[in-house]
C-alpha positions in Angstrom: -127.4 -57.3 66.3 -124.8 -55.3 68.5 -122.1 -57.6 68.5 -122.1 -58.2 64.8 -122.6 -54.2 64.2 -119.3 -54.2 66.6 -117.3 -57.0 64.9 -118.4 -54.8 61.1 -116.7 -51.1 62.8 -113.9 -53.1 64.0 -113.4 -55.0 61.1 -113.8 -51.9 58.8 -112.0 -49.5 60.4 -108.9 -52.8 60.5 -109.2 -52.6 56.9 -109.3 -48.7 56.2 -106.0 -47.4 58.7 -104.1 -51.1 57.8 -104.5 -50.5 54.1 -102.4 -47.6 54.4 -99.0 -49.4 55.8 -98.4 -50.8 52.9 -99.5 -48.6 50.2 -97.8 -45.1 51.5 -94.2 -44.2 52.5 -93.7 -43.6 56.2 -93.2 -39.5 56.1 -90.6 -37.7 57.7 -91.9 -37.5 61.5 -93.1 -40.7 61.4 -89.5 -42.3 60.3 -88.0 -39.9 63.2 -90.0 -41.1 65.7 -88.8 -44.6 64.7 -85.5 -44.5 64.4 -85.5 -43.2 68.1 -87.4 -46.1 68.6 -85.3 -48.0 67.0 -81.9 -46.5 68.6 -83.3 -47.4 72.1 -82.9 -50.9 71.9 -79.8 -50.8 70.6 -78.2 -48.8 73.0 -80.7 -49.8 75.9 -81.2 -46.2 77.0 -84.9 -45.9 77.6 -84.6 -42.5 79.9 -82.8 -40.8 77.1 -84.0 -40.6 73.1 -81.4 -39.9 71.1 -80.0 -40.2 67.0 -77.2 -42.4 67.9 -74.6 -40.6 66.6 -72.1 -38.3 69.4 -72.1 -34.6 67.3 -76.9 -34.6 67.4 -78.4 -33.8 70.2 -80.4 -35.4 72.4 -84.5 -35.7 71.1 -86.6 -33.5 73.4 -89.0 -32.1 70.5 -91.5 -34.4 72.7 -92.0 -36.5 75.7 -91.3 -40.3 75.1 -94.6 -42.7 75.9 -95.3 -43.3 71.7 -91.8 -44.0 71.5 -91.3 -46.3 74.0 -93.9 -48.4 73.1 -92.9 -48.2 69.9 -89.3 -49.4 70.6 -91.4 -52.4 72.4 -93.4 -52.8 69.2 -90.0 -53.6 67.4 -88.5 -55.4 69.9 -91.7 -57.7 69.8 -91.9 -57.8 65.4 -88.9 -56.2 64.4 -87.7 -53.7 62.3 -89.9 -52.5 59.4 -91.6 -49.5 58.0 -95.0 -51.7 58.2 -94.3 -52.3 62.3 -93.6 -49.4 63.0 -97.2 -48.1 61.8 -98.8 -51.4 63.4 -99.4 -49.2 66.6 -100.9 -46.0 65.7 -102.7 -47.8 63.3 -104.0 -50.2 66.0 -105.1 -46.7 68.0 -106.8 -46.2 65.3 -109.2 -48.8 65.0 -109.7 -48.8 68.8 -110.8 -45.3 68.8 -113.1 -45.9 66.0 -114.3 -49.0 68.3 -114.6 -46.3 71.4 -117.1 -43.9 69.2 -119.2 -46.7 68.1 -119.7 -47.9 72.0 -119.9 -44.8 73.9 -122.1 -43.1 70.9 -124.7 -46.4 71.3 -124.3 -45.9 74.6 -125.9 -42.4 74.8 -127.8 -42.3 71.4 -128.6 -45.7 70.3 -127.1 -48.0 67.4 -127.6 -46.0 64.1 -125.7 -42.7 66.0 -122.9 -45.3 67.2 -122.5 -46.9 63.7 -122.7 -43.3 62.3 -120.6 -41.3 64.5 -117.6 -45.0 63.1 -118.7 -44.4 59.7 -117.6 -40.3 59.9 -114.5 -40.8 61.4 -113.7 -43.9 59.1 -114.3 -41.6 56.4 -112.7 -38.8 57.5 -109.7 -38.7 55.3 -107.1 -36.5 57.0 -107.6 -38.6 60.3 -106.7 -41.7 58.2 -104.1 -40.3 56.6 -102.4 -39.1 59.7 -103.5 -41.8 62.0 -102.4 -44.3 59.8 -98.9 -43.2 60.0 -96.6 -43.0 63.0 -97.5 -39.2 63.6 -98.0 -38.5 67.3 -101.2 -36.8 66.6 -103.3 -39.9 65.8 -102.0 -41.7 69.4 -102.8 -38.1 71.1 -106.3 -38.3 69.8 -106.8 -41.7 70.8 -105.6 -40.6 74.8 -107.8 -37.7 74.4 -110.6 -39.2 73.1 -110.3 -42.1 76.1 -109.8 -39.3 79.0 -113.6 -37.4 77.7 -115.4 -41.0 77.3 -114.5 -42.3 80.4 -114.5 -38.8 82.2 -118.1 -38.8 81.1 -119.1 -41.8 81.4 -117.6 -41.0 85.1 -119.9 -38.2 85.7 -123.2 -39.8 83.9 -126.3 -40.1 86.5 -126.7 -43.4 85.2 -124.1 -44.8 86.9 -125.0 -46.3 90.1 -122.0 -47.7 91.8 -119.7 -45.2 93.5 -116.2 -47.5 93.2 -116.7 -48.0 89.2 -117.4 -44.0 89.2 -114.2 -43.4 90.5 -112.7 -46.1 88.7 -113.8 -44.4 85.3 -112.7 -41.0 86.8 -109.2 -42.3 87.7 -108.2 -44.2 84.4 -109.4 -40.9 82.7 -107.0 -38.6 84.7 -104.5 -41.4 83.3 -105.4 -41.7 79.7 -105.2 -37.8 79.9 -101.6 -38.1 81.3 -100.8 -40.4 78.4 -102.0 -37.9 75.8 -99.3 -35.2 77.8 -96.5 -37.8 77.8 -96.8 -38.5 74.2 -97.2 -35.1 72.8 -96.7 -32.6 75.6 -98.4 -29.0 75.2 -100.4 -30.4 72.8 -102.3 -31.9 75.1 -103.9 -28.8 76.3 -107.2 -29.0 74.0 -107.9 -32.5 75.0 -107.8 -31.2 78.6 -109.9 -28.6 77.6 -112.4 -31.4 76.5 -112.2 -33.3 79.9 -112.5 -30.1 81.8 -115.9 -29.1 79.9 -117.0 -32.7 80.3 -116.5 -32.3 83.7 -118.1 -28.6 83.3 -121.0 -29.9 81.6 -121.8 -32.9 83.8 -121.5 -30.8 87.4 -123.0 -32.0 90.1 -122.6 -32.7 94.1 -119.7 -35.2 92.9 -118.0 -32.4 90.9 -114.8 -31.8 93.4 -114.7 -35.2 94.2 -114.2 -36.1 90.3 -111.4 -33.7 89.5 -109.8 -34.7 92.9 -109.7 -38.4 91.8 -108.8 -36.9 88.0 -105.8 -35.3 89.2 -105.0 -38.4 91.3 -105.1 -40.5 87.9 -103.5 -37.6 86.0 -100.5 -38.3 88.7 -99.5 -42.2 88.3 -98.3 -42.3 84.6 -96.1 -39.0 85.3 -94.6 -40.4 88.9 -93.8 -43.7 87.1 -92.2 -41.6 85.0 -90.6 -39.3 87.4 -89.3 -42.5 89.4 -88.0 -44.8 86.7 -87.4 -42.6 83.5 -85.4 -39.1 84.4 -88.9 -37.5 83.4 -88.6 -34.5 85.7 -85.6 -33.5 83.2 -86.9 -34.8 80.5 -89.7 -32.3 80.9 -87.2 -29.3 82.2 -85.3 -29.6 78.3 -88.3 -30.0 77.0 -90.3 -26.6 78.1 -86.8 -25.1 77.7 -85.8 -26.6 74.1 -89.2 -27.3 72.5 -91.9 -25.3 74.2 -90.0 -21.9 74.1 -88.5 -22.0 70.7 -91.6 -22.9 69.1 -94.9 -21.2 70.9 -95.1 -17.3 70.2 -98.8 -15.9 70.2 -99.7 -14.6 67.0 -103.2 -13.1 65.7 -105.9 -15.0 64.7 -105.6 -17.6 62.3 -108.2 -18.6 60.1 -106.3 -21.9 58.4 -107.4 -24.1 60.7 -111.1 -23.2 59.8 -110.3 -23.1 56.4 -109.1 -26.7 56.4 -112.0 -28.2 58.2 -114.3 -26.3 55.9 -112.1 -27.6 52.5 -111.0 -31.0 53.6 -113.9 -32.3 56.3 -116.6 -32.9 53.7 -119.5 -33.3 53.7 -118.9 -34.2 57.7 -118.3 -30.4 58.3 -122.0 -28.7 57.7 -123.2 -31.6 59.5 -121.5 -31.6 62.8 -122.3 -27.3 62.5 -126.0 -27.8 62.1 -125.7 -30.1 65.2 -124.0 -27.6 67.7 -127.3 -25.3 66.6 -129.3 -27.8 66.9 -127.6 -28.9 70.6 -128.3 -25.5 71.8 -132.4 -25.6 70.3 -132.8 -29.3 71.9 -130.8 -27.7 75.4 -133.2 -25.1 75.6 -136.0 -27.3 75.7 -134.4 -29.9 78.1 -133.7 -32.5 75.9 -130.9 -34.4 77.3 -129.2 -35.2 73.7 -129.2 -31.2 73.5 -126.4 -31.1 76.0 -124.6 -34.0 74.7 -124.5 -32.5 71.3 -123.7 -28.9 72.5 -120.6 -30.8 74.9 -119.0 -32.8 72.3 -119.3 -29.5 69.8 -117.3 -27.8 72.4 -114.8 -30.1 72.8 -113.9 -31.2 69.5 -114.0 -27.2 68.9 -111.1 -27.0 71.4 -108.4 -28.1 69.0 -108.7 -25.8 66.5 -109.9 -23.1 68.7 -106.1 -23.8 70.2 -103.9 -23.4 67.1 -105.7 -20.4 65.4 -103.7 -18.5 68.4 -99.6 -18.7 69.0 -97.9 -22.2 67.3 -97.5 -22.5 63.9 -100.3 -24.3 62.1 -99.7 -28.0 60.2 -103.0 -30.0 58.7 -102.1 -32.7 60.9 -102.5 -31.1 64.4 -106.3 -31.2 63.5 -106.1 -35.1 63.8 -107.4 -35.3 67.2 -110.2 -32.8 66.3 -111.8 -35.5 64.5 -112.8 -38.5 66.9 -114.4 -35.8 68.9 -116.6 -34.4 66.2 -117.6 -37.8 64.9 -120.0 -37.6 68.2 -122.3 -35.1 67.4 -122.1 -35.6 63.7 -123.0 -39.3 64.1 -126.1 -38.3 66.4 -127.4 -35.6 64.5 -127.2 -38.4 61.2 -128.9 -40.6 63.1 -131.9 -38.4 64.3 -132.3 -38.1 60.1 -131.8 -41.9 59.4 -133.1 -43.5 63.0 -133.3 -47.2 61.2 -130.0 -46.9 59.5 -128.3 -49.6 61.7 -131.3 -52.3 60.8 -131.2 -51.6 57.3 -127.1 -51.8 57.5 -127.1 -54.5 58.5 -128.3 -56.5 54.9 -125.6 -54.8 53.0 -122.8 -53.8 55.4 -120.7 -57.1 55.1 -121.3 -57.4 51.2 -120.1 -53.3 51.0 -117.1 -54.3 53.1 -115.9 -56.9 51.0 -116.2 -54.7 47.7 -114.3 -51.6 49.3 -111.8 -54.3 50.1 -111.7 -55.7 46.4 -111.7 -51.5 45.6 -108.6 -51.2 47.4 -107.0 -54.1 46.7 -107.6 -53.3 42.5 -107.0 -49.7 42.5 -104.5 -48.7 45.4 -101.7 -47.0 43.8 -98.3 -49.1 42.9 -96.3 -49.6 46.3 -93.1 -49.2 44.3 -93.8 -45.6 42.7 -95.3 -44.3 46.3 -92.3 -45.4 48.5 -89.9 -42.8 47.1 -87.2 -40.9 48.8 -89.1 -39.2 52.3 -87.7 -36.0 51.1 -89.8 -36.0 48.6 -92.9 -35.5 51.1 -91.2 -32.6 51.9 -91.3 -31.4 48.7 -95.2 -32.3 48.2 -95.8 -30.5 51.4 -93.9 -26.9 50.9 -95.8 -27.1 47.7 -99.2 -28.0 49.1 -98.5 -24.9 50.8 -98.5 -22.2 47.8 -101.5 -20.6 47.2 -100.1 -19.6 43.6 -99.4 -22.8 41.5 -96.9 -21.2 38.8 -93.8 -21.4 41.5 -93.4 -24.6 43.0 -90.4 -26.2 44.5 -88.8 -28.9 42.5 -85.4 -29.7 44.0 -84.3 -30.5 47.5 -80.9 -30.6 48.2 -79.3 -30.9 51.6 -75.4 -29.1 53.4 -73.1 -31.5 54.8 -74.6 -31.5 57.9 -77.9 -31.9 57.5 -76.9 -34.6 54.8 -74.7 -36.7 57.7 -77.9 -36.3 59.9 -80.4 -37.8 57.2 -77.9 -40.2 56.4 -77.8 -41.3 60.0 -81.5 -41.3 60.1 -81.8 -43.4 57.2 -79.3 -45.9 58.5 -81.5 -46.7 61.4 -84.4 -47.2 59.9 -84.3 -47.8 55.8 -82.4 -50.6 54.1 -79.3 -48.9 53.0 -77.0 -45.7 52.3 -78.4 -45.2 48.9 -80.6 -42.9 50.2 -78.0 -39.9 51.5 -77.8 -37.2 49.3 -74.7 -35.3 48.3 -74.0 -32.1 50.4 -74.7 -28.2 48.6 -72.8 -24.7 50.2 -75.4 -23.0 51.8 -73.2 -19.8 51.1 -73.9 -20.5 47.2 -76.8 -18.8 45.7 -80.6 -20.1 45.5 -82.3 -21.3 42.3 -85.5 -20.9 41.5 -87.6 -23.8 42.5 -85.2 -25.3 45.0 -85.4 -26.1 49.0 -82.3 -26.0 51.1 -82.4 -28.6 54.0 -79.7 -27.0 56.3 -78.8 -27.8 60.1 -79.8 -25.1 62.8 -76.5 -23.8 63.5 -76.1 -23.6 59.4 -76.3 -19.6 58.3 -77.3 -19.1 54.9 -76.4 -16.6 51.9 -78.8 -13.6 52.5 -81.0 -14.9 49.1 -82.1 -17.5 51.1 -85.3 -16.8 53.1 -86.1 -19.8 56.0 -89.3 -21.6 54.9 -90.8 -21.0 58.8 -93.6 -23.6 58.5 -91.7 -26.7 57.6 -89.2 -25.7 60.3 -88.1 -29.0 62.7 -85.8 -29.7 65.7 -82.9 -31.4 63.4 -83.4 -28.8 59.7 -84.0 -26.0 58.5 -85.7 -25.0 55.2 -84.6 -22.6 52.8 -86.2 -21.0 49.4 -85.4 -17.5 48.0 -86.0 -14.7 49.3 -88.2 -14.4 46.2 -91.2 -17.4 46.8 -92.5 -17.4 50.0 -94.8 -20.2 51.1 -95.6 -19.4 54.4 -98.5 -17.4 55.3 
């Protein structure tokens, strides 16, 4: 029964994140990421990401790992937007595999098929782990370093060596989640530090020692073969400094799980209250429940303080939740897994036929990226009557796209013609302008949508950052 439960997650979650490679556009970051990718193999620099092109910059927005093994992805299959989302979309379905195990593991089938189920249905962590974002392979790092960082510190296991085996592979899949994304990295080691918090015992020094030891392989690899102690010098200089500032509290982060995480989001709430009820009594699932709250609460708890706040920084927020969530369904519906299993192949098969009848026209959804762009500075207007309707781009910023689109998309048709940034704004139009590129004062900088290579721009009249 739990091998074919196994082969169902693994199957469904294969047919959930794959479905979206070739039914949605790569977006913006995710055809960045690539084309640096992409560049690396034709220049065979691995120590250095770059556009390819003398007058850009070096990349140093984020440390390399995703990239590299996504120019390795492309030197194995090619060049294509569907590759290119082959490997997130892989992490994807393994850290749906990952939540059914370690959730059986501690809670029992139903909580383990559950705790898939949520984060297969969880629709923002599809929709950005699908796509070569670096949040969806950060998640699945993050999610690696607290399962096996617990599974580490569990009484249950007997043998000393495999203890420290766990403990040391999660110190490296923690360092994996730094090298992909950097600073963002700090709430899943939040989540191994309160694992580790949670799960104290006699061996507690012992298992951070042998952490940090794991932590240090990936990064002296690193340091030794890819110019990563000066990598990570631009990087905290370029990146970290221009783009963290503490500001006050933030509720959009809360806001979006309440909106966007249903019905998942009551659910995983009642089970932090209940964790603490079932802890007080000495239940041992009461501290489970009450650890994985915690942690998965770390990632938002993070970006209501400081860094600007995107929807898709949240991604890693949800394999962590899908824990408790899944155990608390499963205390409600304790047979769910043997009644699953009559109907579970026969409901695959007809949410494949769904997707397969109904997914929207490949054709009409691969339109120009910039057009996401345009979708998300609208997405972020609270008032509906001014929107942004035109995106035009300054000789710079044009070359730039242009150069980006060479490497990635089939052609030069996609290189829009360059706009004075000293004429005036219209109403309804976005500005994509190089950094160095200063504006007419009607223009007003569009903060949120700000990235290493553009700027934004709207009048001084719409604002659409909170």
């Amino acid at each position: 029964m739990s091998r074919r439960l196994e082969l169902w997650v693994v199957s469904a979650a294969v047919l959930v994140f794959f479905a979206q490679t070739s039914t949605f556009h790569l977006m913006f970051d995710g055809l960045t990421y690539a084309a640096l990718a992409k560049n690396i193999l034709r220049s065979g620099d691995w120590s250095r990401l770059h556009y390819g092109l003398e007058q850009y910059p070096d990349f140093f927005q984020h440390p390399p790992l995703a990239i590299w093994i996504q120019a390795a992805v492309f030197k194995l299959f090619g060049f294509s937007e569907a590759v290119s989302r082959v490997f997130p979309a892989s992490l994807a379905v393994l850290s749906a595999w990952m939540l059914f195990a370690y959730t059986k593991h501690i809670a029992g089938r139903s909580a383990g098929l559950f705790a898939a189920l949520v984060l297969i249905s969880s629709s923002r962590f599809v929709k950005w782990a699908s796509n070569f974002y670096l949040d969806g392979i950060l998640s699945f790092f993050g999610l690696g370093a607290a399962i096996l960082m617990s599974l580490a510190s569990a009484s249950e296991v007997r043998s000393t060596r495999r203890s420290r085996a766990l403990m040391i592979l999660g110190g490296a899949s923690l360092s994996c989640a730094f090298m992909v994304k950097g600073v963002a990295a700090l709430p899943a080691a939040g989540a191994c530090g309160l694992v580790l918090l949670f799960h104290m015992d006699r061996r507690f020094l012992i298992h951070v020692l042998l952490a940090i030891i794991g932590m240090a392989v990936p990064l002296m690899i690193w340091f030794g073969l890819g110019d990563g102690l000066d990598f990570l010098e631009r990087y905290f200089a370029i990146s970290v400094a221009g783009r963290a500032s503490f500001q006050q509290l933030s509720i959009h982060p809360w806001r979006n799980l309440y909106a966007l995480w249903l019905p998942w989001f009551p659910i995983f709430v009642w089970g932090l209250i209940f964790g603490f009820k079932a802890w007080s009594k000495r239940e041992p699932m009461g501290r489970e429940l009450v650890m994985w709250s915690f942690a998965a609460l770390a990632v938002p708890l993070a970006y209501s303080f400081g860094v600007v706040y995107m929807e898709h920084y949240l991604t890693p927020f949800y394999p962590l939740a899908a824990i408790p969530t899944g155990v608390m369904l499963s205390r409600w519906f304790p047979a769910f897994a043997e009644k699953a299993e009559k109907w579970m192949w026969g409901g695959l098969f007809v949410t494949a036929l769904l997707l397969a009848t109904f997914a929207p026209d490949v054709n009409q959804q691969k339109q120009h990226p910039a057009d996401f762009w345009l979708a998300s500075v609208n997405s972020l207007k609270v008032d509906s009557r001014s929107r942004i309707d035109k995106i035009v781009f300054t000789e710079k910023a044009g070359g730039l796209w242009l150069n980006l689109a060479i490497l990635l998309a089939r052609g030069e048709d996609q290189a829009i013609g360059s706009f004075d940034p000293l004429r005036q704004p219209q109403a309804g139009m976005l500005m994509v302008a190089s950094p160095g590129e200063v504006p007419s004062a009607n223009w007003g900088e569009v903060s949120c949508l700000r990235t290493p290579e553009f700027r934004f721009y709207s009048s001084r009249n719409e604002n659409y950052c909170e």
